[in-house]
KOLLO-996407 format. One record per residue (C-alpha): x, y, z; residue number from 1; residue in one letter. Coordinates in steps of 0.25 Angstrom, whole numbers, padded with zeros to 4 digits, m for minus. Example, Ala and Ser with C-alpha at 12.3 -4.5 7.8 and 13.67 -1.06 7.14 Angstrom:
2
{px:0049&py:m0018&pz:0031&pos:1&code:A} $
{px:0055&py:m0004&pz:0029&pos:2&code:S} $
This chain:
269
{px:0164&py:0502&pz:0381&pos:1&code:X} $
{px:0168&py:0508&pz:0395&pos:2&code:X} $
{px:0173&py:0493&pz:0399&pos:3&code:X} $
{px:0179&py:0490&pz:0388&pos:4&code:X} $
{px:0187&py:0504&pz:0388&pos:5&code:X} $
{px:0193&py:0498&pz:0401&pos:6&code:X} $
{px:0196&py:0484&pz:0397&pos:7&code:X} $
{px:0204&py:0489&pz:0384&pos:8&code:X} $
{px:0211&py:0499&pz:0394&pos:9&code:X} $
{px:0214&py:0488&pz:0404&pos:10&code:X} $
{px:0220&py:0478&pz:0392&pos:11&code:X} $
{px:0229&py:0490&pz:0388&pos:12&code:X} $
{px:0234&py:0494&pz:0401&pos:13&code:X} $
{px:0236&py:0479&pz:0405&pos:14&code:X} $
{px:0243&py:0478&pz:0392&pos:15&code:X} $
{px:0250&py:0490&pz:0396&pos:16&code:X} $
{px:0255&py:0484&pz:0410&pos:17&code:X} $
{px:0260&py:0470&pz:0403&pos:18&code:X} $
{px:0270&py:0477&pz:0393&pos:19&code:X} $
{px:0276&py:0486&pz:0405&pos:20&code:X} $
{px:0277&py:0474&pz:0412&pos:21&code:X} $
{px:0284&py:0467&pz:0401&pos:22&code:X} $
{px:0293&py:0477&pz:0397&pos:23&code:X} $
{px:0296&py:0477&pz:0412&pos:24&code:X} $
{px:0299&py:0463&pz:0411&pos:25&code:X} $
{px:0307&py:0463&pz:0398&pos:26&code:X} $
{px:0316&py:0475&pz:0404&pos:27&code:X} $
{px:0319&py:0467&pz:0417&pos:28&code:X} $
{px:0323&py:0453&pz:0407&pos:29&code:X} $
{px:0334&py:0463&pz:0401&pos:30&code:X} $
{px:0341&py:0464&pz:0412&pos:31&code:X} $
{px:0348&py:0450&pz:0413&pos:32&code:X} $
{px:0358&py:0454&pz:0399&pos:33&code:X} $
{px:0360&py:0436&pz:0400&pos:34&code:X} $
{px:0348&py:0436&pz:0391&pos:35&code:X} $
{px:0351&py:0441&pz:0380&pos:36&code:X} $
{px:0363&py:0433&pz:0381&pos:37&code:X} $
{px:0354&py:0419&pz:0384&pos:38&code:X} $
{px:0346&py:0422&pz:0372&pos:39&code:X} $
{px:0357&py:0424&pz:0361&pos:40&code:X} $
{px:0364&py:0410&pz:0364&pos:41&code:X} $
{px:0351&py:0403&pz:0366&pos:42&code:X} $
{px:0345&py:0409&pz:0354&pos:43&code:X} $
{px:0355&py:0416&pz:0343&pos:44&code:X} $
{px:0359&py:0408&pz:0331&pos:45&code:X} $
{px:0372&py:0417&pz:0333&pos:46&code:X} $
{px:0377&py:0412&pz:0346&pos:47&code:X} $
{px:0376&py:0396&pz:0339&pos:48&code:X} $
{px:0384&py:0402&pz:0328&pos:49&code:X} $
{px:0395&py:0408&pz:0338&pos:50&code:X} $
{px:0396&py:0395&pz:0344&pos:51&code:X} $
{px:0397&py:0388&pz:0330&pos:52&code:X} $
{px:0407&py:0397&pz:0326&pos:53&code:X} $
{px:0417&py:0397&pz:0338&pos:54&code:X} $
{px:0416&py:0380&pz:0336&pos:55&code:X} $
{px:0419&py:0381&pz:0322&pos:56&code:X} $
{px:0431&py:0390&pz:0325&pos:57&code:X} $
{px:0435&py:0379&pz:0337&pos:58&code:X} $
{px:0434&py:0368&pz:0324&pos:59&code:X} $
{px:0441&py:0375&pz:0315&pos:60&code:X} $
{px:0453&py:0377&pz:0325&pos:61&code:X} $
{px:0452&py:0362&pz:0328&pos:62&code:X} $
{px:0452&py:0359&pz:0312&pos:63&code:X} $
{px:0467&py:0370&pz:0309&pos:64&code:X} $
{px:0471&py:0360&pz:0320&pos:65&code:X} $
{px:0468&py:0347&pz:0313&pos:66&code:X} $
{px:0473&py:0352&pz:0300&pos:67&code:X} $
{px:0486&py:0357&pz:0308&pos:68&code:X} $
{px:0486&py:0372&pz:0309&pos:69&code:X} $
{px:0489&py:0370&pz:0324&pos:70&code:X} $
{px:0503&py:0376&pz:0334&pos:71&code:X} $
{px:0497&py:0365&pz:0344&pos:72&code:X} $
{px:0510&py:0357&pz:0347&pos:73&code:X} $
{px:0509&py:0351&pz:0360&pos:74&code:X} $
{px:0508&py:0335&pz:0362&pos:75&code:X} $
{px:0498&py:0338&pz:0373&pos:76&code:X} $
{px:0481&py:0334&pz:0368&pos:77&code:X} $
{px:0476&py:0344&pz:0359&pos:78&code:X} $
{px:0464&py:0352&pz:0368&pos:79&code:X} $
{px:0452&py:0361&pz:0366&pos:80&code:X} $
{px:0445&py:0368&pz:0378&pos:81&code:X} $
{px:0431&py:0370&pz:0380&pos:82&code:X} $
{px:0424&py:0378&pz:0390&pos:83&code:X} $
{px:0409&py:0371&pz:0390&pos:84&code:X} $
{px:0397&py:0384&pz:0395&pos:85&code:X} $
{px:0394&py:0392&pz:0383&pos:86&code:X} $
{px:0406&py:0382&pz:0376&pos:87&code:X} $
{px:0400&py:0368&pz:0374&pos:88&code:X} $
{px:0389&py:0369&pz:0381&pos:89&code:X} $
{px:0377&py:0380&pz:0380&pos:90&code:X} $
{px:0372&py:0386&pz:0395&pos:91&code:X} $
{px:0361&py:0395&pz:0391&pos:92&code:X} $
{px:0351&py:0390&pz:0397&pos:93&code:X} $
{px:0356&py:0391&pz:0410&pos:94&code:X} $
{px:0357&py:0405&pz:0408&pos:95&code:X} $
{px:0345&py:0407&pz:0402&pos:96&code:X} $
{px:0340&py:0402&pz:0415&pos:97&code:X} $
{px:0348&py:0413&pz:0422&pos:98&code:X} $
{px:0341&py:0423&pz:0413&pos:99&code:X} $
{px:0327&py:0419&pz:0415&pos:100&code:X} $
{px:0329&py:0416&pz:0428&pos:101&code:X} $
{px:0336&py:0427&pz:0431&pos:102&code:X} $
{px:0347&py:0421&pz:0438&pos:103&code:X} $
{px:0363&py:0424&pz:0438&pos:104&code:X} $
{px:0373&py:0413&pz:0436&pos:105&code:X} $
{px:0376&py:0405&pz:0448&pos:106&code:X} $
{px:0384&py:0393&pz:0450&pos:107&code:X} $
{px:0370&py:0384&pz:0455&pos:108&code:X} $
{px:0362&py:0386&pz:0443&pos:109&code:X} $
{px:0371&py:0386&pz:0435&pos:110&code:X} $
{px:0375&py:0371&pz:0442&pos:111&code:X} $
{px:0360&py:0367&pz:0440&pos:112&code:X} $
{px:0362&py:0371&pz:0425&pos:113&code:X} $
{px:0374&py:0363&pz:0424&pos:114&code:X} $
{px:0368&py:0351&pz:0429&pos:115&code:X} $
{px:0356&py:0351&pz:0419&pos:116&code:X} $
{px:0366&py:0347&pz:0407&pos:117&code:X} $
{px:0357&py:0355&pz:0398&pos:118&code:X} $
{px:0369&py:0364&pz:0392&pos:119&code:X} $
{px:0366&py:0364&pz:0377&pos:120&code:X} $
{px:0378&py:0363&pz:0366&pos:121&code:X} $
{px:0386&py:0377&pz:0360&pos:122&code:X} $
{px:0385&py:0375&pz:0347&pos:123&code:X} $
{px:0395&py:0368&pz:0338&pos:124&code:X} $
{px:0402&py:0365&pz:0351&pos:125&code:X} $
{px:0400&py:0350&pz:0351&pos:126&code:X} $
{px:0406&py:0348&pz:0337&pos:127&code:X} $
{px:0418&py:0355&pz:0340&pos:128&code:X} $
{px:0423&py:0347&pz:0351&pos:129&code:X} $
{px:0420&py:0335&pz:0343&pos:130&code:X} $
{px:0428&py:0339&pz:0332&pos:131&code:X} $
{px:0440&py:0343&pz:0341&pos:132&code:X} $
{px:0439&py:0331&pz:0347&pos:133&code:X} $
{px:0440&py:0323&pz:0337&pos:134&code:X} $
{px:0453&py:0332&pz:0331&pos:135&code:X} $
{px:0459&py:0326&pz:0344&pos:136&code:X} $
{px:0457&py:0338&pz:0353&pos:137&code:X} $
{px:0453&py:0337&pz:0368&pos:138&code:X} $
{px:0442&py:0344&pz:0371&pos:139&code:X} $
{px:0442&py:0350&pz:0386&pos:140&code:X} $
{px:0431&py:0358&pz:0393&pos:141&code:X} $
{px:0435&py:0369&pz:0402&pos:142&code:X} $
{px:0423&py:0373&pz:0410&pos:143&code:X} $
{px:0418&py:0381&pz:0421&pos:144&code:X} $
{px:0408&py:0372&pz:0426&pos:145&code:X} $
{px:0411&py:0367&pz:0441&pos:146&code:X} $
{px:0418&py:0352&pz:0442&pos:147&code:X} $
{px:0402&py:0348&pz:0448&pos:148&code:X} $
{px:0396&py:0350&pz:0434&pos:149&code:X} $
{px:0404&py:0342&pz:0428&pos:150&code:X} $
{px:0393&py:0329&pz:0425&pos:151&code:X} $
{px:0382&py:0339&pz:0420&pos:152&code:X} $
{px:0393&py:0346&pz:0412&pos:153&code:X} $
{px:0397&py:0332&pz:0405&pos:154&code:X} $
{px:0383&py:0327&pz:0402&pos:155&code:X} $
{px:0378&py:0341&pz:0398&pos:156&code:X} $
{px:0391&py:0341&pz:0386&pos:157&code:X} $
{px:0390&py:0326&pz:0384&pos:158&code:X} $
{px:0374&py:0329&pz:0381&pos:159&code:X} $
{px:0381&py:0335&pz:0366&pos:160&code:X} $
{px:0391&py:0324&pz:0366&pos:161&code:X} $
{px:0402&py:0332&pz:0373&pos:162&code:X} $
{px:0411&py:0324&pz:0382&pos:163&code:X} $
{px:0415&py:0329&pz:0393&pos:164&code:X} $
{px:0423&py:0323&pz:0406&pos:165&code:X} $
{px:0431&py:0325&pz:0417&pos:166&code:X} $
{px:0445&py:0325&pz:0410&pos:167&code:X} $
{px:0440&py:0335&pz:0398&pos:168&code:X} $
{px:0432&py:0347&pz:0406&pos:169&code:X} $
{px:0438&py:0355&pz:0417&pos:170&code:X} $
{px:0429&py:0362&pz:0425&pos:171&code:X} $
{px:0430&py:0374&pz:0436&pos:172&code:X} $
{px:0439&py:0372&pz:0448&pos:173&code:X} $
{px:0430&py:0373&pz:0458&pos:174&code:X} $
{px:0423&py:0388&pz:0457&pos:175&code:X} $
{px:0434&py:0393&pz:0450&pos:176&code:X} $
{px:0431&py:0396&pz:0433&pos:177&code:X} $
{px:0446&py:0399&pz:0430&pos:178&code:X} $
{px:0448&py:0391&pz:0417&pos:179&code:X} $
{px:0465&py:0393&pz:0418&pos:180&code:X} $
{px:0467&py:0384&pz:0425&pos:181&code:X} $
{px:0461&py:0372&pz:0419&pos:182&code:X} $
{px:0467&py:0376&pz:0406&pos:183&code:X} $
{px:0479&py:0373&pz:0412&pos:184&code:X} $
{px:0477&py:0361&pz:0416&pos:185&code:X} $
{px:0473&py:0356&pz:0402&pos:186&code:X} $
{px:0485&py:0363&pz:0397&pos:187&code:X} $
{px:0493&py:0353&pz:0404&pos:188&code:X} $
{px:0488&py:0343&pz:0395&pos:189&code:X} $
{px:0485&py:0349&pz:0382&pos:190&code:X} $
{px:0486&py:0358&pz:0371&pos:191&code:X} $
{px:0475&py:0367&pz:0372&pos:192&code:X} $
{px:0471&py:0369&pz:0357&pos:193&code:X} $
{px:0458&py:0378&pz:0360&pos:194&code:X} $
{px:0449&py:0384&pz:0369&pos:195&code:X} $
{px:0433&py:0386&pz:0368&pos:196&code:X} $
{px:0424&py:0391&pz:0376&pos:197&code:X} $
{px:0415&py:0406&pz:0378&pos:198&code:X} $
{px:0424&py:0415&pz:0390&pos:199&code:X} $
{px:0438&py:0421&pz:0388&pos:200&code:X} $
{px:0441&py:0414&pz:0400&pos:201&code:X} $
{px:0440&py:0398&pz:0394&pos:202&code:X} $
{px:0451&py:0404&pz:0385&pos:203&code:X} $
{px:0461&py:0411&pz:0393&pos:204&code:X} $
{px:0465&py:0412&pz:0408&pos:205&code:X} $
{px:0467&py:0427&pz:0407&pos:206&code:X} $
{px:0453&py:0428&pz:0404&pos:207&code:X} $
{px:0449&py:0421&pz:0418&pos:208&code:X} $
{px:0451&py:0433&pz:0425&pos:209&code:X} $
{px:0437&py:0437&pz:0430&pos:210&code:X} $
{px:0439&py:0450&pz:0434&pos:211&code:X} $
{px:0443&py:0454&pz:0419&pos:212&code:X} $
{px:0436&py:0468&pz:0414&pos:213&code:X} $
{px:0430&py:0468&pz:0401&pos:214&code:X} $
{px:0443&py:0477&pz:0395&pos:215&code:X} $
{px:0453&py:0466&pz:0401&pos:216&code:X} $
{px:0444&py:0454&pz:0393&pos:217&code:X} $
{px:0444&py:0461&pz:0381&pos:218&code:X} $
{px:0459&py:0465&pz:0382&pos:219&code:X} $
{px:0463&py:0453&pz:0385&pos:220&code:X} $
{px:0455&py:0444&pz:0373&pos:221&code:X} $
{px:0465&py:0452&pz:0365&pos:222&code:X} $
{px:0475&py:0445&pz:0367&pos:223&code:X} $
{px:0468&py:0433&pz:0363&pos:224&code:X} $
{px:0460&py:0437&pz:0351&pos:225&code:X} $
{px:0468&py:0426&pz:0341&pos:226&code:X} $
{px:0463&py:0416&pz:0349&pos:227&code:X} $
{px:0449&py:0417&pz:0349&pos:228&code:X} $
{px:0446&py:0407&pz:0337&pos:229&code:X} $
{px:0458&py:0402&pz:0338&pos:230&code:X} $
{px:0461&py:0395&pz:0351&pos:231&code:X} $
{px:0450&py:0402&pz:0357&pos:232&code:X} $
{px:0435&py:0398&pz:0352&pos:233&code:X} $
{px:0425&py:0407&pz:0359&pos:234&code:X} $
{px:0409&py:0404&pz:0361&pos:235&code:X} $
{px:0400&py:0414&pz:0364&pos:236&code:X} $
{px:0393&py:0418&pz:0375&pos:237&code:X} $
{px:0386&py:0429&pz:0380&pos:238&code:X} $
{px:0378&py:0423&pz:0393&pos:239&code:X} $
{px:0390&py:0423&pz:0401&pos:240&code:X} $
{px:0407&py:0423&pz:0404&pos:241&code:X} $
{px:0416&py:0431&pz:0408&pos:242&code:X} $
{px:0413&py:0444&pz:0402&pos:243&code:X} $
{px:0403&py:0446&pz:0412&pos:244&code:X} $
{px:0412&py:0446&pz:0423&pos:245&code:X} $
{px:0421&py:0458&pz:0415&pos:246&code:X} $
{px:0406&py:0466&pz:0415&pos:247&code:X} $
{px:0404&py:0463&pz:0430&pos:248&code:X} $
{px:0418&py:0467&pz:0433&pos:249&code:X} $
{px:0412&py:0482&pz:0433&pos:250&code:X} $
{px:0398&py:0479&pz:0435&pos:251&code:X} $
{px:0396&py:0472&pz:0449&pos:252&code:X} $
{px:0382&py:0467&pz:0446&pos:253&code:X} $
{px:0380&py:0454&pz:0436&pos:254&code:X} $
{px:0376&py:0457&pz:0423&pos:255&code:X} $
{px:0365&py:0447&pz:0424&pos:256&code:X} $
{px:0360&py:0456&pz:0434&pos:257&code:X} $
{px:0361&py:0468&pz:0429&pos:258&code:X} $
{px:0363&py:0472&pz:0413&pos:259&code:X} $
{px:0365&py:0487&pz:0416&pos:260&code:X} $
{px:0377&py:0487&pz:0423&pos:261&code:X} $
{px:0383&py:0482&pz:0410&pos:262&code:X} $
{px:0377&py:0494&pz:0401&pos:263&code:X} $
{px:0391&py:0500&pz:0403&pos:264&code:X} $
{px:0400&py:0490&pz:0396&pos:265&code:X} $
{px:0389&py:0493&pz:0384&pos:266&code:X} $
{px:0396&py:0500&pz:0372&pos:267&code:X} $
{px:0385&py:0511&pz:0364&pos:268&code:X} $
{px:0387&py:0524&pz:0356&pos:269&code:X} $
């Protein structure tokens, strides 16, 4: 009886140990907020809706088009501008890597992503760029990949029947992420009938500004509310953009890092 008192009191105080150590553990996974973030776009039937939605919104601008409810007068090609990460093509595993990795974004591994061509397809995105295609639109990708990616990038959308070249996606000049200026470049050359993508910043230039506070970006979205579903199609995402440079502008340490530096932009009651 005596040894078996002691071995029901060892399975209780081992059992004991393993749940402090895995609450321990639990508490340390929680840290890294980008998790929460993976797991929603990889697994909730919502963020597939979002992205359904915002397409069908693009087709139906396309469609008042056709039908003639358009001010485009201009002779020059009609065109619709794409961003492709978290656009067109799907990144979550990369950073699902970073999360049970626990790694930050850098430019290398992100790189070595790249190269793998194993982006999957944002929902409802391959059927609108055929059908504005085939409406006689343009369609051009505006990217921030570097100009080195540009072979992975093209077999990765081509994988979905995408097609993408030289002559139809611009991508950074050099290390430098500015969209502005490329837009002006296919201004020169056509109409602009739309822009798609998931940051502010593949919109408008005053939204390139990377030392915007989170007031300034809100304030300034105001004065382009009517576009948004209009000229402006917006997809979600949650892992990453420039809304996390707004946060860091008061927090010196990376939100990746460090979740509780951020407890102060938190609204409660």
């Amino acid at each position: 009886m005596k040894n078996l008192s002691i071995f029901l009191l060892s399975i209780i105080l081992y059992s004991c140990a393993s749940s402090s150590s895995t609450i321990g553990s639990s508490s340390d996974n929680s840290v890294n907020p980008s998790e929460s973030a993976v797991l929603w776009q990889q697994t909730a039937a919502e963020y597939n809706a979002l992205c359904y939605q915002s397409y069908q919104i693009a087709r139906k601008r396309v469609e008042d088009f056709n039908a003639g409810f358009s001010t485009m007068t201009s002779g020059k090609p009609k065109a619709i501008i794409l961003d492709i990460d978290e656009t067109v093509l799907n990144n979550s595993a990369y950073n699902g890597w970073l999360v049970l990795n626990n790694k930050k974004y850098g430019e290398e591994s992100w790189e070595a992503w790249v190269k793998k061509e194993e982006a999957t397809l944002i929902p409802g995105a391959k059927e609108f760029i055929d059908f504005a295609m085939n409406s006689g639109f343009t369609i051009l990708f505006v990217t921030n990949r570097s100009k080195a990616s540009y072979k992975s990038t093209f077999s990765n959308l081509l994988k979905y029947g995408i097609e993408a070249t030289i002559e139809n996606c611009y991508f950074k000049y050099d290390n430098d992420s500015d969209k502005s200026t490329r837009r002006e470049d296919i201004k020169n050359n056509y109409e602009i009938f739309m822009f798609i993508g998931d940051n502010l910043a593949d919109f408008e230039d005053v939204f390139e500004d990377k030392g915007l506070d989170i007031a300034t970006r809100k304030s300034l979205l105001e004065q382009f509310k009517n576009e948004f579903g209009n000229r402006f199609i917006i997809l979600p995402n949650v892992m990453y953009g420039d809304w996390e440079n707004s946060l860091k502008k008061r927090n010196s340490k990376s939100i990746m890092n460090d979740s509780k530096g951020n407890l102060q932009y938190i609204k409660s009651y």
